[in-house]
C-alpha positions as CSV (number, residue, x, y, z in Angstrom):
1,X,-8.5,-12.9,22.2
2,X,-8.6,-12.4,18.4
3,X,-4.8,-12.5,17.6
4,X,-4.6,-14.9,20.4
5,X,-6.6,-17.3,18.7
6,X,-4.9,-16.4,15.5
7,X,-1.3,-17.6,16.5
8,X,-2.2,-21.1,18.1
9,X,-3.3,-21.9,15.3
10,X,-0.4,-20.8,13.2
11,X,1.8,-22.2,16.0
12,X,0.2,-25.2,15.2
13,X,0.5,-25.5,11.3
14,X,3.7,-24.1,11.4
15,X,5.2,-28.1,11.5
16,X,3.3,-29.2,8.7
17,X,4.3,-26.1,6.7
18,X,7.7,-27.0,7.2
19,X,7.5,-30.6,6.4
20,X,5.9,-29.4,3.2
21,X,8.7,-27.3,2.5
22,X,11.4,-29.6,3.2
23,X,9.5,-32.9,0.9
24,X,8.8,-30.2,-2.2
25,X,12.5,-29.3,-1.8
26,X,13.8,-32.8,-1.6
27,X,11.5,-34.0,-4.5
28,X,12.4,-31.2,-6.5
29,X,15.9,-32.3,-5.9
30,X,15.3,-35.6,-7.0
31,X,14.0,-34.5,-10.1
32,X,17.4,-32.8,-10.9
33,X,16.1,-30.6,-13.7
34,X,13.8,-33.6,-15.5
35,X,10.1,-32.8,-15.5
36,X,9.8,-36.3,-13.8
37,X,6.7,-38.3,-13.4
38,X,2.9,-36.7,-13.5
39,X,2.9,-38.4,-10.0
40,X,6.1,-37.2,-9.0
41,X,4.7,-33.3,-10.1
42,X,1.7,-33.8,-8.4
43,X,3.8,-34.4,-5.3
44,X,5.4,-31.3,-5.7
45,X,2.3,-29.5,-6.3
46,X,0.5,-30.7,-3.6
47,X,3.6,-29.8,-0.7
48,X,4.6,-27.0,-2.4
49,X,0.8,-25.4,-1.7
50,X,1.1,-27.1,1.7
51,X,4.2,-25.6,2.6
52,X,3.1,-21.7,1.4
53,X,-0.6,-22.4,3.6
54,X,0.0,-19.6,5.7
55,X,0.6,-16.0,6.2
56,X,3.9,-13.5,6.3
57,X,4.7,-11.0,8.7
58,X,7.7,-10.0,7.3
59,X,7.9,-7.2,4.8
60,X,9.4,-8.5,1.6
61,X,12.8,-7.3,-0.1
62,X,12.4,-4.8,-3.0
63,X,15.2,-6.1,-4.4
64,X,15.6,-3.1,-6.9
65,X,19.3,-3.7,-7.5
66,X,19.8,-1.4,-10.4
67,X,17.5,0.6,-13.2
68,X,18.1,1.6,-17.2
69,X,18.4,5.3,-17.7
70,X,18.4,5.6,-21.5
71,X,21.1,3.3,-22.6
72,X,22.8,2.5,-19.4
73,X,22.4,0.5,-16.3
74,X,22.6,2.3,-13.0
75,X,23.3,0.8,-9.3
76,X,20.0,1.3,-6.9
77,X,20.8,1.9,-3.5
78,X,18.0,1.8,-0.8
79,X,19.1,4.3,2.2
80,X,17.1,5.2,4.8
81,X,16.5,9.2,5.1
82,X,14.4,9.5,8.3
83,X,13.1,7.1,11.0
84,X,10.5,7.0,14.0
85,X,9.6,4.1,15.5
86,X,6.6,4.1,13.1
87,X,8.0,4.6,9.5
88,X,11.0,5.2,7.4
89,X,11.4,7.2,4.6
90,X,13.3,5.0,2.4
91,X,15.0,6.6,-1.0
92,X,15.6,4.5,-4.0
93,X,19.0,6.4,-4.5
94,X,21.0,6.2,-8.1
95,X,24.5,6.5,-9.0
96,X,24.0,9.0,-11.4
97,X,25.0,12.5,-10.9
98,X,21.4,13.4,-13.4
99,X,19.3,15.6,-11.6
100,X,15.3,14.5,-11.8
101,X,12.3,15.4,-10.0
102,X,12.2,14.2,-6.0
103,X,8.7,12.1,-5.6
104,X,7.6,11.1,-2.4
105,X,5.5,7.4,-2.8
106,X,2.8,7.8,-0.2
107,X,2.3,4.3,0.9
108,X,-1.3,2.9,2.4
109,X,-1.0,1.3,6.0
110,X,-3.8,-0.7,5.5
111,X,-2.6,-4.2,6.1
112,X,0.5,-4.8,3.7
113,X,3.7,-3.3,3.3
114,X,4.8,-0.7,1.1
115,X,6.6,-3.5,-0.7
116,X,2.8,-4.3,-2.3
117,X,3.8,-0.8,-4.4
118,X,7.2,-2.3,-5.8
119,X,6.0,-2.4,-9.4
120,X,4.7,1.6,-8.7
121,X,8.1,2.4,-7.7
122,X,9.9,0.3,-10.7
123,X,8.0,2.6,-13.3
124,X,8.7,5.5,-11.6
125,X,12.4,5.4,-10.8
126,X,13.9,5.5,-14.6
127,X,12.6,9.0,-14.8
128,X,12.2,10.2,-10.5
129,X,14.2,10.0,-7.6
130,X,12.0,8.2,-5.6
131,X,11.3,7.9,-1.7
132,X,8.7,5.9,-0.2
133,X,6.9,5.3,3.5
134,X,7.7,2.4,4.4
135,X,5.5,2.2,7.7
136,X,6.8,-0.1,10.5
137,X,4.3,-3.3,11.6
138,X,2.4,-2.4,14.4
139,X,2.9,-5.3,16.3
140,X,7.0,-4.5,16.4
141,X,7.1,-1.3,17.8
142,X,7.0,-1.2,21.4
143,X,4.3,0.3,23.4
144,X,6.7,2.7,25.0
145,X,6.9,4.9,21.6
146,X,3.3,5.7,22.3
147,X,0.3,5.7,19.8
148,X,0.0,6.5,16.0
149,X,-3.5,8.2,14.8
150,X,-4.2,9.7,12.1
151,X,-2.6,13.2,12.8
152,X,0.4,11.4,13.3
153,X,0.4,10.1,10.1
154,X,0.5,13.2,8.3
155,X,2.9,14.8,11.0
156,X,5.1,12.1,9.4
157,X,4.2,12.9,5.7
158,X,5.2,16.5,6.4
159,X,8.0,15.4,8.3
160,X,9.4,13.4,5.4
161,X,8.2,16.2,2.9
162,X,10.8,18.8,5.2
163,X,13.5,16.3,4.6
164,X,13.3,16.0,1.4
165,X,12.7,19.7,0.4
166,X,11.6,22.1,-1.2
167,X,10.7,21.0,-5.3
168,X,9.4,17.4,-4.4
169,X,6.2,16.1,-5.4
170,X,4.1,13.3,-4.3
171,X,2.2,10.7,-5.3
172,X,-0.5,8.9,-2.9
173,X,-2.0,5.5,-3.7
174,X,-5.5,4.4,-2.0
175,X,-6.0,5.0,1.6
176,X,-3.4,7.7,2.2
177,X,-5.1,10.4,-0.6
178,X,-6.6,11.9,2.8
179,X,-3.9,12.1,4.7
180,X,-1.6,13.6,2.1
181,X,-4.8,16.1,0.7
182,X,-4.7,16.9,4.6
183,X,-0.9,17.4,4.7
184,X,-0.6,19.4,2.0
185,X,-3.5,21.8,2.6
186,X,-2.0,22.4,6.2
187,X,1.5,23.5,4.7
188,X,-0.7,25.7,2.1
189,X,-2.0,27.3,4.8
190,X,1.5,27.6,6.4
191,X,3.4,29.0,2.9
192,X,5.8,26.5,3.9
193,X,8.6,26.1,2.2
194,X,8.6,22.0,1.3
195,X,4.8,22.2,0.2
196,X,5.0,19.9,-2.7
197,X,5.2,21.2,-6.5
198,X,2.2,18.1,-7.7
199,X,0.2,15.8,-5.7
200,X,-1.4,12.9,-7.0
201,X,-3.8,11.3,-5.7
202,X,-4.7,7.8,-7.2
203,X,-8.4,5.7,-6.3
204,X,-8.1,6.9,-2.5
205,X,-11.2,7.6,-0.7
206,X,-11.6,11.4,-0.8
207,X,-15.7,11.4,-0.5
208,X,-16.7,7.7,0.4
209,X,-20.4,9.4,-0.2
210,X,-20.0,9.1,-3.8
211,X,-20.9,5.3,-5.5
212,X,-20.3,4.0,-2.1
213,X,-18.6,0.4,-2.7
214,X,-19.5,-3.0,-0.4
215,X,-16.4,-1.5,1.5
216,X,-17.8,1.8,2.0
217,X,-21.3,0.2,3.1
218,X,-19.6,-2.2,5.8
219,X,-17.3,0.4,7.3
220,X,-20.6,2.9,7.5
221,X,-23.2,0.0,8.6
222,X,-21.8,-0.4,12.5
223,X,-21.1,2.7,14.8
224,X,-17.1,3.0,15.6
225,X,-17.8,1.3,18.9
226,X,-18.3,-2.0,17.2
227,X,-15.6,-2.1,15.3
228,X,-13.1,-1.4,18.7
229,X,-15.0,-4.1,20.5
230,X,-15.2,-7.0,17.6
231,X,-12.0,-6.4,14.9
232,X,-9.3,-4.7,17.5
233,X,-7.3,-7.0,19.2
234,X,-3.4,-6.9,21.4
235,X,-0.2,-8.5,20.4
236,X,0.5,-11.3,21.9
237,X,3.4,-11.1,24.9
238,X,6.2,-12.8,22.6
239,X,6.4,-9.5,20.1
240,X,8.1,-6.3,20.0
241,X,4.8,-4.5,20.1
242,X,3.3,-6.6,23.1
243,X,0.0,-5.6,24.3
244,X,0.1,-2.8,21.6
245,X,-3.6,-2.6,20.5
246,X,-3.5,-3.0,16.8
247,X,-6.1,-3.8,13.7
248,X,-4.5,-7.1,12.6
249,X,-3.0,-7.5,9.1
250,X,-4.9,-11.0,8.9
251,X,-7.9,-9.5,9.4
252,X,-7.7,-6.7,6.7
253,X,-6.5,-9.8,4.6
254,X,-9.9,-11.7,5.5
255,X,-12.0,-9.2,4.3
256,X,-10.1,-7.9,1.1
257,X,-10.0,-11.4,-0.2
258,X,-13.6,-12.7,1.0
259,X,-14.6,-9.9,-1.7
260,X,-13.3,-11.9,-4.3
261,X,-12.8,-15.3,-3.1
262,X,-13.8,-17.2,-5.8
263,X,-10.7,-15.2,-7.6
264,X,-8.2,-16.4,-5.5
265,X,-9.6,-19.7,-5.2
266,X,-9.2,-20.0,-8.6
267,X,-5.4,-18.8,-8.3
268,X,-4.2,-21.6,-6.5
269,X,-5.9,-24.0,-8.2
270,X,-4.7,-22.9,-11.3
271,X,-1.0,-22.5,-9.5
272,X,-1.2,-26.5,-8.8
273,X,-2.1,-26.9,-12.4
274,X,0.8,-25.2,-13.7
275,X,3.0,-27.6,-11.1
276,X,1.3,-30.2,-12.0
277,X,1.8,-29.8,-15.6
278,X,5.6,-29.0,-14.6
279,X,4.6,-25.1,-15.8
280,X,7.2,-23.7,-13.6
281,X,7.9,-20.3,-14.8
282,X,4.1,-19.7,-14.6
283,X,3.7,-21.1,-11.2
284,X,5.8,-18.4,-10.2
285,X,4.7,-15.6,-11.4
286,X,1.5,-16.7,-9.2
287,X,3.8,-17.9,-6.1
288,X,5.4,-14.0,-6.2
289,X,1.7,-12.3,-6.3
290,X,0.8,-14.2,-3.2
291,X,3.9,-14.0,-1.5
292,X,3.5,-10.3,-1.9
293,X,0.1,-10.4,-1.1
294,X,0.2,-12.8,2.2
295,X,2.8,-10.7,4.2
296,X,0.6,-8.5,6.4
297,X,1.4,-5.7,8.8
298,X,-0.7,-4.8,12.2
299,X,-2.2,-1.1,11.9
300,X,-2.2,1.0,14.9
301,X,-5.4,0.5,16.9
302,X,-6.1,4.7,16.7
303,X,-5.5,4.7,13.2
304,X,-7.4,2.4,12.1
305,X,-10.3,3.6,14.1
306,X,-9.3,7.3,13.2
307,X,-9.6,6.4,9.4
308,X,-12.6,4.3,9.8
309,X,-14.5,7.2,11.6
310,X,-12.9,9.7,9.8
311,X,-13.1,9.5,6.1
312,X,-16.0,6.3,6.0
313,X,-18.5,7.1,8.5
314,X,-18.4,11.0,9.1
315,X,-16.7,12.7,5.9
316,X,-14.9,15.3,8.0
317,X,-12.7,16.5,5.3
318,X,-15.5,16.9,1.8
319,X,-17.1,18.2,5.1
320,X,-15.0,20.7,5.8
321,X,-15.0,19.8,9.6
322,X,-11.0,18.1,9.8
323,X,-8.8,18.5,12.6
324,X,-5.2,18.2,13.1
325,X,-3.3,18.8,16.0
326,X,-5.8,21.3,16.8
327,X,-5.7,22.9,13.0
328,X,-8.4,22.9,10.7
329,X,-7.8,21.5,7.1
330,X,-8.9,23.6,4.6
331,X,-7.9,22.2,1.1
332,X,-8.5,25.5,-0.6
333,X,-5.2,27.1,0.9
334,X,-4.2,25.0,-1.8
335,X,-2.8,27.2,-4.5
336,X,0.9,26.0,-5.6
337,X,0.4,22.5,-5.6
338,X,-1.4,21.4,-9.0
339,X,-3.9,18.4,-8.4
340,X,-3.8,15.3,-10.3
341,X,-6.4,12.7,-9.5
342,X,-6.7,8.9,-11.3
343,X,-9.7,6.1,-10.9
344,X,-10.3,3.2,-12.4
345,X,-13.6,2.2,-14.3
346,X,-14.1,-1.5,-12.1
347,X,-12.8,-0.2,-9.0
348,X,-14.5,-2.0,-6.7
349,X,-12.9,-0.8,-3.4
350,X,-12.5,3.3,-4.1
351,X,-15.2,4.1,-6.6
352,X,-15.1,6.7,-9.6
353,X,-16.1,10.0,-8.4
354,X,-14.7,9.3,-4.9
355,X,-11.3,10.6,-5.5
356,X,-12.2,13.0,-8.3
357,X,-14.1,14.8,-5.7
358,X,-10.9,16.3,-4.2
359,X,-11.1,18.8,-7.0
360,X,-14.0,21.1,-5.5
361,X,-12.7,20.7,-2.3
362,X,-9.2,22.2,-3.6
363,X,-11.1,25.4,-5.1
364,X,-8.1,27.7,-4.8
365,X,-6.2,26.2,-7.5
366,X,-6.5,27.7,-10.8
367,X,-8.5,25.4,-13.6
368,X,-4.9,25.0,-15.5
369,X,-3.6,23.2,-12.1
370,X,-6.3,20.7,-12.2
371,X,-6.2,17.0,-14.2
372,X,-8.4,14.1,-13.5
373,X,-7.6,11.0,-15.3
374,X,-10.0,7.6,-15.4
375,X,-8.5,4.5,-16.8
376,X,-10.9,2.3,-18.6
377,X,-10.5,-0.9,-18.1
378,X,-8.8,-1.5,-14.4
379,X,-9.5,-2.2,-11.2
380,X,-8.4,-0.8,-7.9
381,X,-4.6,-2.4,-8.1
382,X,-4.8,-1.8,-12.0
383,X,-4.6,2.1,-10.9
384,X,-1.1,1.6,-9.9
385,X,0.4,-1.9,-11.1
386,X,0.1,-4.1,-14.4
387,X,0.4,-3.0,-17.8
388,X,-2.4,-0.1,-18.3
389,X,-0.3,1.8,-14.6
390,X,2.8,1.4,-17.2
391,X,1.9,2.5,-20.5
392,X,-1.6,4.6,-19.9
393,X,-1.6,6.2,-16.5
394,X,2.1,6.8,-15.9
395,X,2.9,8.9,-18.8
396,X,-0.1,11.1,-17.7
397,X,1.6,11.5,-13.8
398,X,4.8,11.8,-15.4
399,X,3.7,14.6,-17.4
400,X,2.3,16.6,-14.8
401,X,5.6,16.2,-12.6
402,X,7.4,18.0,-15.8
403,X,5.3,20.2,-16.0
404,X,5.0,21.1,-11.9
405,X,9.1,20.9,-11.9
């Protein structure tokens, strides 16, 4: 009934959006590189913000065509590795014959696409050769490929951590720190081969117990039940994924941005400004956030209840009570694999302590193999995009990679 409702009223807006589209076009044309009139940019201002009034379902290009190495300009190619119906394990692959450190991206399937961690994979490429989950949306994949819980995701990571092989390292951002913690303790416990050289684990939610946040309260506040019954909903028959019961991408969208509404608000108003004022270049450095930011991917139905239960309501794995497939998770089998954790100071989503806490629960690993870093200054997406990821956090995960190698 949810998503139901949902796409008639898309259905319904999707004329004026294109009308919109197709009047901010043809007045920009008519400009023909003048600034025009104040009335004439309002125009544009005023269809442009029309015609981008809705949402994406699409995940966005990378469009990482080519990186420097030192002095020189190499080709990026993007190459698929490994598929399921559920994810990819996409590599950022170089025309170089240099030999640098394989890092898996962990990306969070919580609503956006891995694309949200473009600028993550920018900083790390010049030094890395990076690969990255790029998890399918929920509502394409077909019912016949069965579910996706949460022991399926980190079949997958150790999946993708077998093709890759032995030497890699990985790198989780946000939601997926428990999955990849899990993942890597079951191959400690395994000695197998591919267990990863570093894993870091940056603002994920480790031990929601610690400095719960609003969205640690909400996701402890109702029991599991509720959240099947009021925020799970199916595709709608015209989709890949029909009938597929999913957590929709609009939904996760609703609630991330309802925590800082007047933020975003403030966004667009200022992004009409800036057309107004015939501030192009500006305007567009808003236009690409948001575009980034409004394409939103269905989660699995099971995973999203799996997580919610899981990590936010009964803390199986600071616990010590995690099952997989049958196996218990026991982070200190954990002894080859040094630990690097990063917060940041206004994290308002995964709190400071939250992901530190992964250090106690990773006891076997010698003090020297332990680092815990917590930027001053940022915010949850400040932890792995904007200026403070570039020049203060990454040099500290690069440096534990070189020194894991």
């Amino acid at each position: 009934m949810l998503y139901a409702a949902y796409q008639t009223q898309a259905d319904a807006m999707y004329p004026l959006r294109e009308i919109a589209r197709w009047l901010s076009a043809r007045l920009n044309e008519a400009r023909d590189g003048s600034d025009g009139s104040s009335l004439v940019r309002a125009l544009v201002a005023v269809w442009t913000l029309l015609g981008r009034a809705g949402l994406s379902h699409r995940r966005p290009a990378f469009g990482i065509a080519s990186v420097r190495l030192g002095d020189r300009t190499v080709v990026v190619h993007e190459e698929s590795e490994d598929a399921t119906p559920f994810a990819t394990l996409l590599h950022f692959r170089k025309e170089t014959r240099d030999e640098q450190p394989p890092v898996l991206l962990v990306a969070p399937l919580s609503g956006h696409f891995a694309t949200l961690l473009r600028g993550t994979v920018e900083t790390l490429l010049p030094d890395h050769d990076v690969y990255i989950t790029d998890w399918q949306n929920a509502r394409d994949v077909s019912l016949a490929h069965g579910s996706f819980g949460f022991a399926d995701y980190v079949a997958h990571l150790i999946r993708f951590l077998e093709v890759i092989g032995p030497g890699a390292h990985v790198v989780a951002v946000c939601q997926p720190c428990v999955q990849v913690l899990a993942a890597v303790a079951i191959m400690a416990e395994g000695a197998h081969p591919a267990q990863p050289r570093s894993m870091t684990l940056m603002a994920g939610p480790i031990d929601t117990r610690v400095s719960p946040t609003r969205v640690n309260e909400l996701a402890a506040s109702r029991p599991i039940e509720w959240f099947e019954r009021n925020v799970i909903s199916s595709v709608p028959p015209r989709y890949a994924g029909a009938f597929r019961r999913v957590y929709p991408g609009f939904v996760q969208l609703v609630a991330f941005m309802s925590m800082n509404l007047e933020r975003h608000i403030k966004a667009f108003v200022d992004m009409f400004d800036d057309l107004a004022k015939g501030d192009v270049e500006k305007a567009r450095v808003t236009e690409a956030f948001y575009d980034e930011y409004l394409a939103v991917s269905d989660l699995p139905a099971e995973f999203y209840l799996d997580t919610v239960r899981i990590a936010f309501q009964e803390h199986l794995l600071p616990c010590g009570r995690l099952d997989c497939n049958g196996q218990r998770v026991d982070p200190r089998a954990i002894r080859q694999t040094a630990l690097l954790t990063v917060e940041g100071e206004r994290d308002d989503i995964c709190a400071v302590g939250q992901t530190a806490a992964a250090h106690e629960l990773c006891a076997g690993l010698k003090p020297y193999m332990k680092r815990h870093h917590m930027q001053a200054g940022v915010g949850h997406y400040g932890v792995f995009s904007g200026k403070r990821w570039t020049t203060q956090i990454y040099p500290v995960v690069r440096n534990v990679i070189l020194a894991n190698r």
